[in-house]
FIPATOR-838963 format. One line per 3 residues: number of its first residue (from 1); their letters; for each residue x, y, z of C-alpha. Coordinates in pm, whole numbers, plus 50000, padded with zeros to 5 digits. Layout:
<pts>
NUM = a = X/Y/Z  ...
</pts>
This chain:
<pts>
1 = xxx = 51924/22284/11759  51943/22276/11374  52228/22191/11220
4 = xxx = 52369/22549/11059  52282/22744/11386  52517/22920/11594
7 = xxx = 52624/22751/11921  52920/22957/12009  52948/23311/11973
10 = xxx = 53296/23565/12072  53193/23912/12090  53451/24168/12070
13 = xxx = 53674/23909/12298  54035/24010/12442  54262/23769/12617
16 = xxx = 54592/23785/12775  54763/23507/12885  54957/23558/13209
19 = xxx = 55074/23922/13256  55156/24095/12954  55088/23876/12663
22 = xxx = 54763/23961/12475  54641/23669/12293  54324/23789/12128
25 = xxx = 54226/24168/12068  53844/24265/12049  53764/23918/11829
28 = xxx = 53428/23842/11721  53256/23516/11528  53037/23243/11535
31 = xxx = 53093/22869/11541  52759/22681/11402  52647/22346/11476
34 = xxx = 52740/22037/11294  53062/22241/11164  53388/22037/11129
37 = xxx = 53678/22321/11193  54044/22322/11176  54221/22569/11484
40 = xxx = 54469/22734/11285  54808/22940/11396  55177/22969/11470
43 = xxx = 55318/22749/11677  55256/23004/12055  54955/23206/11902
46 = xxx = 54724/23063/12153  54537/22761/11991  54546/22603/12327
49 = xxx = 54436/22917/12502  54100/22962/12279  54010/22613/12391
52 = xxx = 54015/22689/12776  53813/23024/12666  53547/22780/12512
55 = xxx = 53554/22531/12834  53536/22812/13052  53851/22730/13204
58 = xxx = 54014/23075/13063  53828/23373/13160  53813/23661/12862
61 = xxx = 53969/23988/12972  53686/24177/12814  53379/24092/12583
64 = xxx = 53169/23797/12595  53152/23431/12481  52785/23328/12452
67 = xxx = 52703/22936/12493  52373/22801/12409  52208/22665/12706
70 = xxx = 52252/22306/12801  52552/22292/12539  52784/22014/12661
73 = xxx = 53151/22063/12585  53457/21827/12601  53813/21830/12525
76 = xxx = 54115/21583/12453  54406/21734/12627  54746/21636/12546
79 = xxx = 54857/21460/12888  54681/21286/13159  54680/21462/13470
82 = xxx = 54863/21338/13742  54638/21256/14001  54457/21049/13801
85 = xxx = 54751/20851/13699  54612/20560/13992  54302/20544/13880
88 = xxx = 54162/20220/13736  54035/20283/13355  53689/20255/13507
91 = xxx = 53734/20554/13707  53899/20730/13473  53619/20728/13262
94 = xxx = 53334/20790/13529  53509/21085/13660  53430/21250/13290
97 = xxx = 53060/21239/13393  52950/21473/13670  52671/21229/13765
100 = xxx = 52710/20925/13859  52728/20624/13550  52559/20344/13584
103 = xxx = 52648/20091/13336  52956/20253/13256  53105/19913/13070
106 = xxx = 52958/19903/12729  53047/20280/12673  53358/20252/12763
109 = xxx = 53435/19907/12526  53253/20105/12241  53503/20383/12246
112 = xxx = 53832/20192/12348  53744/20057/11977  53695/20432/11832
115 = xxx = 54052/20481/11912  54159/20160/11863  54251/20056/12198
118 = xxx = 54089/19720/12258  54291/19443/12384  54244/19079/12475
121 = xxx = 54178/19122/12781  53933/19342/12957  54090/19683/13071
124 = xxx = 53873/19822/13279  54008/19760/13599  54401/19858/13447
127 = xxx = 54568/20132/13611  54635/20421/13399  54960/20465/13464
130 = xxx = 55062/20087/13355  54969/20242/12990  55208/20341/12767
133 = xxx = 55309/20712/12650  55086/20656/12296  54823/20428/12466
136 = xxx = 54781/20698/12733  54746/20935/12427  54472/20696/12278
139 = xxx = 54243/20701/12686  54273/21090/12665  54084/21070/12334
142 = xxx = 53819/20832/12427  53744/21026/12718  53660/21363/12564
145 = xxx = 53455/21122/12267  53281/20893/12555  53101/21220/12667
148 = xxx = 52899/21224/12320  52936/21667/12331  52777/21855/12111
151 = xxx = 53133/22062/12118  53389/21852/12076  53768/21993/12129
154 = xxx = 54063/21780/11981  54396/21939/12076  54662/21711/11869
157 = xxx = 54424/21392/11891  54690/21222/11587  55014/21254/11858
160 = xxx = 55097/20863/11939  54839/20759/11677  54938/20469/11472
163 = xxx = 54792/20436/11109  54567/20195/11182  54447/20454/11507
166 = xxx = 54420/20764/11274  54190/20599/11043  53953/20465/11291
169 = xxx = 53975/20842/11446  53896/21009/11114  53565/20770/11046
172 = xxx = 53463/20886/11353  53465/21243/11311  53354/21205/10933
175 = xxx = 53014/21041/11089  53004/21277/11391  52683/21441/11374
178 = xxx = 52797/21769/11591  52989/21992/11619  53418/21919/11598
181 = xxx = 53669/22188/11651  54079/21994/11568  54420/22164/11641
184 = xxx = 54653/21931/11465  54990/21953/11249  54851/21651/11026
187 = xxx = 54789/21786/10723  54609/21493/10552  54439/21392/10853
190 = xxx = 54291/21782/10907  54165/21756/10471  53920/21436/10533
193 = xxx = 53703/21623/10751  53735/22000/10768  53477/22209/10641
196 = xxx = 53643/22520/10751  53881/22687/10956  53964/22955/11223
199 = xxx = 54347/23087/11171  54452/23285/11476  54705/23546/11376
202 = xxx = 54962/23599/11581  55010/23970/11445  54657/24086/11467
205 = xxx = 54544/23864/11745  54249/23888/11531  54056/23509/11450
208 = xxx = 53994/23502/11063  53723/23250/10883  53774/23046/10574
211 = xxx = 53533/22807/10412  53656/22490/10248  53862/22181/10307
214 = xxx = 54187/22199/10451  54369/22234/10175  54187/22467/10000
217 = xxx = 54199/22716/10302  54612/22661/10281  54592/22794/09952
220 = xxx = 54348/23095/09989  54613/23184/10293  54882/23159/10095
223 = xxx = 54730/23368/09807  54670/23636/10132  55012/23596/10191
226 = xxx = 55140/23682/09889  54889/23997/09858  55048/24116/10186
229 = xxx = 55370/24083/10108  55288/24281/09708  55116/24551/09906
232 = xxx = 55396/24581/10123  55659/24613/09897  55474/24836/09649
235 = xxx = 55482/25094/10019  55801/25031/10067  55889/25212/09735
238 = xxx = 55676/25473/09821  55784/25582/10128  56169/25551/10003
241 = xxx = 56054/25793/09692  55889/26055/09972  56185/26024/10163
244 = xxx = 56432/26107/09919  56167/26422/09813  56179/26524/10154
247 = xxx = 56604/26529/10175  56588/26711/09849  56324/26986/09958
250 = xxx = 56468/27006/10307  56827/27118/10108  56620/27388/09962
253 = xxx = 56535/27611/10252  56288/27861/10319  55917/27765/10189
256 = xxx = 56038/27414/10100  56076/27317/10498  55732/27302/10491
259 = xxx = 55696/27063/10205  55952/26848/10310  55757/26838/10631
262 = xxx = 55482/26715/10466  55681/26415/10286  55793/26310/10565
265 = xxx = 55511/26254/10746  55360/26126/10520  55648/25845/10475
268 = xxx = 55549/25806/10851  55146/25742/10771  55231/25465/10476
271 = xxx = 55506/25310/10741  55214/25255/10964  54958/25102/10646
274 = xxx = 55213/24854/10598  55090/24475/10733  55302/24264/10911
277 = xxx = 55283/23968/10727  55167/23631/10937  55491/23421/10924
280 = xxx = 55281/23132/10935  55478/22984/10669  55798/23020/10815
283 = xxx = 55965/22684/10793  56287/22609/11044  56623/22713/10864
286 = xxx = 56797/22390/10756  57049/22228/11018  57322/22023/11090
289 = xxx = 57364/21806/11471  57729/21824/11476  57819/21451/11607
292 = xxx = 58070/21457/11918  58405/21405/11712  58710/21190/11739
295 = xxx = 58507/20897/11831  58626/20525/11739  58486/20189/11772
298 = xxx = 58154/20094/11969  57946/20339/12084  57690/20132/12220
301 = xxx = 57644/19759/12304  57372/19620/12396  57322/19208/12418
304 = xxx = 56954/19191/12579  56679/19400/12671  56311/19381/12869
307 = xxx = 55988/19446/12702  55623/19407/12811  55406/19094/12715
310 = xxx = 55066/19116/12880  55196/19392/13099  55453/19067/13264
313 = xxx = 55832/19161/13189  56001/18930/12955  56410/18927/12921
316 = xxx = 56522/18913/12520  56833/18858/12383  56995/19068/12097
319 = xxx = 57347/19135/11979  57380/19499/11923  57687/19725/11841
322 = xxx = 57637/20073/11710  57927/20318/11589  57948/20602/11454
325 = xxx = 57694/20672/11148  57474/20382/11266  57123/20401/11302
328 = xxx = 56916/20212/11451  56539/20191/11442  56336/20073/11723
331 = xxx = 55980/19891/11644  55627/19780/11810  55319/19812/11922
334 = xxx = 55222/20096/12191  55266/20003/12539  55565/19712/12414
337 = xxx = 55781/19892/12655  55965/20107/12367  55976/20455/12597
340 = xxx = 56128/20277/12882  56402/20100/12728  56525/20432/12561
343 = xxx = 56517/20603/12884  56694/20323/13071  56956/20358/12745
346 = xxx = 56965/20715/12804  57040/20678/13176  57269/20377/13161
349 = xxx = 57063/20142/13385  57045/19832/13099  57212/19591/13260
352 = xxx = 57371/19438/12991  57448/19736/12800  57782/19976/12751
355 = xxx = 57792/20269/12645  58177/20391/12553  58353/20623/12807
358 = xxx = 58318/20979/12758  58024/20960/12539  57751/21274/12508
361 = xxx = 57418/21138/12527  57135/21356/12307  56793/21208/12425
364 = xxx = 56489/21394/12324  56193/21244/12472  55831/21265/12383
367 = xxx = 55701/21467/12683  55974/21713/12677  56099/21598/13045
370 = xxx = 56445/21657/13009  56375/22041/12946  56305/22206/13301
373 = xxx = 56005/22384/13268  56102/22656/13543  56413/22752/13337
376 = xxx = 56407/22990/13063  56481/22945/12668  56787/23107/12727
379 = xxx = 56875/22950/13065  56825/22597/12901  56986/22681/12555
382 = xxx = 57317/22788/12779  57344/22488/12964  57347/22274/12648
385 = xxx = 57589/22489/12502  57848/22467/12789  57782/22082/12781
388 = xxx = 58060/22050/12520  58390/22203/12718  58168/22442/12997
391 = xxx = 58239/22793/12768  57933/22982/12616  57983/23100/12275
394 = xxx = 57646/23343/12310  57653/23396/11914  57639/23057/11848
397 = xxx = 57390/22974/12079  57163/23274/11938  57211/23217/11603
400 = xxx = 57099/22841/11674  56808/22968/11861  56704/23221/11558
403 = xxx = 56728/22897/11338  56466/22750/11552  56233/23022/11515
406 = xxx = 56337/23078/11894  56361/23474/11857  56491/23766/12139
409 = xxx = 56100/23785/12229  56085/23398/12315  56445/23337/12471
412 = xxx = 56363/23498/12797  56002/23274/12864  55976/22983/13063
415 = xxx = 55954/22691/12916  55654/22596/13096  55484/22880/12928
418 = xxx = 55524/22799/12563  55348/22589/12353  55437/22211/12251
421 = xxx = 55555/22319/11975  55756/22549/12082  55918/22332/12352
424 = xxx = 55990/22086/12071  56180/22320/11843  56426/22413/12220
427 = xxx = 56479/22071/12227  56588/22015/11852  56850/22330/11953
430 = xxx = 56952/22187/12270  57062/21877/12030  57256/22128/11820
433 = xxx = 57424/22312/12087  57515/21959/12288  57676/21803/11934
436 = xxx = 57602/21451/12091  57771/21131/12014  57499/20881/12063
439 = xxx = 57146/21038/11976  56805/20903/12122  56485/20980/12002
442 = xxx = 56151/20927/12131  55890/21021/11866  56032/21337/11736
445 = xxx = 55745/21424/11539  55473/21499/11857  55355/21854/11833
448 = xxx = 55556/21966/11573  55427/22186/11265  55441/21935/10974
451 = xxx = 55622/22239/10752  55920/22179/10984  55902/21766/10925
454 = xxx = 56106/21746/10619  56444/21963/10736  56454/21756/11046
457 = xxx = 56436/21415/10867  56702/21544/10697  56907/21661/10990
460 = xxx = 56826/21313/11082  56953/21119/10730  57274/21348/10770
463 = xxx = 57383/21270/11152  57709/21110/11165  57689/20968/11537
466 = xxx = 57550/20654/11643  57155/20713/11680  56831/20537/11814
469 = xxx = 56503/20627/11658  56169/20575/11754  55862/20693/11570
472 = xxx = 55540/20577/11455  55483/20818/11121  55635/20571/10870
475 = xxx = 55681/20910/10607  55910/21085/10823  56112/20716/10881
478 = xxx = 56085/20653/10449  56330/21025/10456  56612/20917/10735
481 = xxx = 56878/20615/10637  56786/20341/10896  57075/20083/10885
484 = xxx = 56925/19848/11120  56613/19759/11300  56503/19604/11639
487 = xxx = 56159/19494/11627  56084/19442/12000  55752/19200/11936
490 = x = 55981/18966/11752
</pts>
């Protein structure tokens, strides 16, 4: 195929995910080959869901998606499924091929330096699940780019990148000769590449095109925004003016009935002209994570910890003491060990570690695991909120919610059925609701919408309990006071 001609086309494509929540309406446009795009949306419009349409693993309620024949597709997912956790790295990567490999080796050492995962020695024969969270991240890459597609799917491929990982990510798909389709909250990352982008909007559940670089596309959005929101307003006065005709006719009697009739529905007609306008750029409300008060003296001690040299367990020594208004940040390489020692924090299994009596332990980990998937928004919002002294204030709690973006639509789903995003944002209120006095974080950036990054480094800056911070984007570290650091490859 040439580059310029269409590989993918939706034709009048509807799709409802689960029962009762349409995702796309009647949607129709092509995707060419050799194009670069950007998967635009709201965090829960269904990015995720248009990539399973395209792999075939989501089946369209109506209309058609036509592939070219002999079209190879392949996707990065976010997480490594669990059976194939014991796999060796070798089988890992054979299992993306549904023939047999031969001479598997090269390929695979060509790509673990694509993503920047090459060590000293030779992984192949490493068990997957002896990988760290971000090095994981990196193997979940290289196996949708090891497949050479001429579709190639990227679903957060920056999450758990370092710098140094991002820019050897973004050469690649500069040079990438087909075709690239990225769902990403990395604003600078998305502008070296993109030639255009699809925007899925929520309201319409319609997919919109826009040529131009990432940036540019922001800005013609924006300008759309704006247009919207003129339109809307200018009907707004309308409709009040027909209104008020229609009270002042209606007064009248006889003949006038009729007119006012008219008016009226005719308020009714503009009601239904006015857009709803894609709240796209809705950015989280500022907010506050109250610290657990009246506490005194050392929150946390810690006087040695284990990290992972050559995947062997070596013992370090540190003196640590954090109280209140202390933060602490907590450096190194992926696959150092940083995850583990937070959770063992977080569950009080360091042996030489104390953590004062009565103490409320935030922890907000990178794969969401201390949210239960089966539980509701609401159901898991609750529970937070009684963590404190076991009474619900319900206003509170919703009001936190609303300042999440978590609105009465969302607080009934499971958890397991909203997007990352989404499930980061319940977290961040969980926090709230829980006022914690010792805070843990595990790369609280992942899957969050890059609009929300700012008011949460602030949150950050502003918390007044004793906190533990890890996280690889050094931008979002420059806007949060850091009053100490443990570098665990020192």
């Amino acid at each position: 195929m040439a580059k310029g001609d269409v590989i993918i086309r939706f034709e009048d494509v509807s799709f409802e995910y689960g029962h009762n929540k349409p995702i796309l309406e009647e949607v129709s446009f092509p995707i060419r080959q050799g194009s670069k795009l950007t998967l635009m949306g709201q965090n829960g419009a269904g990015k995720s869901s248009l990539f399973g349409l395209i792999m075939e693993t989501n089946k369209p309620t109506d209309g058609d998606i036509h592939i070219v024949r002999g079209t190879s597709v392949a996707i990065s997912r976010q997480v490594i499924p669990r059976d194939q956790l014991d796999l060796t790295v070798r089988e890992f990567f054979e299992k993306c091929f549904a023939k047999k490999m031969y001479d598997i080796d090269p390929k695979i050492d060509e790509v673990l330096e694509v993503v920047n995962l090459k060590g000293h020695e030779k992984l192949h024969d490493r068990i997957v699940k002896s990988f760290s969270g971000g090095q994981q991240a990196r193997l979940l890459l290289a196996s949708a780019l090891i497949q050479d597609p001429d579709v190639l799917l990227l679903d957060e491929p920056t999450n758990n990148l370092d710098k140094a990982g991002i820019a050897h990510l973004t050469k690649f798909l500069q040079e990438y000769k087909k075709t690239v389709i990225v769902i990403s909250h990395d604003a600078e990352f998305l502008n070296l590449f993109t030639e255009g982008v699809l925007y899925l909007n929520v309201y319409t559940r319609k997919v919109e095109q826009y040529v131009g670089n990432y940036f540019d596309v922001v800005k013609q959005i924006t300008a759309q925004i704006e247009k919207e929101n003129m339109k809307n307003a200018q009907l707004a006065k309308e409709i009040q003016a027909n209104k008020d005709k229609a009270n002042f006719f209606a007064m009248k009697g006889g003949q006038m009935r009729m007119v006012a009739k008219r008016m009226r529905e005719k308020a009714e007609e503009m009601e239904e002209a006015k857009v709803d306008i894609r709240k796209e750029d809705k950015t989280i409300r500022p907010f506050t994570i109250p610290a657990q008060p009246e506490i005194t003296g050392a929150i946390l001690e810690l006087s040695s910890y284990t990290v992972l040299k050559n995947h062997k367990p070596v013992e370090c020594t540190t003196k640590i003491s954090l109280k209140r208004k202390h933060h602490l940040l907590l450096q190194g390489p992926n696959g150092i060990g940083k995850s583990t020692l937070l959770e063992s924090i977080a569950a009080g299994k360091v042996k030489d570690m104390k953590i004062a009596e009565g103490i409320r332990v935030g922890y907000y980990r990178q794969d969401f695991s201390t949210l239960d998937f089966n539980d509701t928004v609401y159901q898991s919002l609750a529970r937070a909120a009684q963590a404190v002294d076991g009474r619900l204030d319900e206003e509170r709690m919703r009001a936190t919610a609303a300042s999440f973006l978590i609105t009465s639509d969302i607080i009934y789903t499971k958890i397991g059925s909203l997007s990352e995003g989404q499930k980061g944002l319940v977290a961040f209120a969980q926090l709230v609701l829980e006022k914690p006095g010792l805070l843990i974080l595990d790369e609280p950036t992942n899957h969050i919408n890059f609009r929300h990054l700012p008011v949460i480094a602030k949150a950050l800056d502003q918390y007044e309990g004793a906190m533990i911070l890890v996280s690889h984007v050094p931008e979002f570290v420059h806007q949060i006071r850091i009053d100490e650091v443990l570098d665990l490859e020192k």
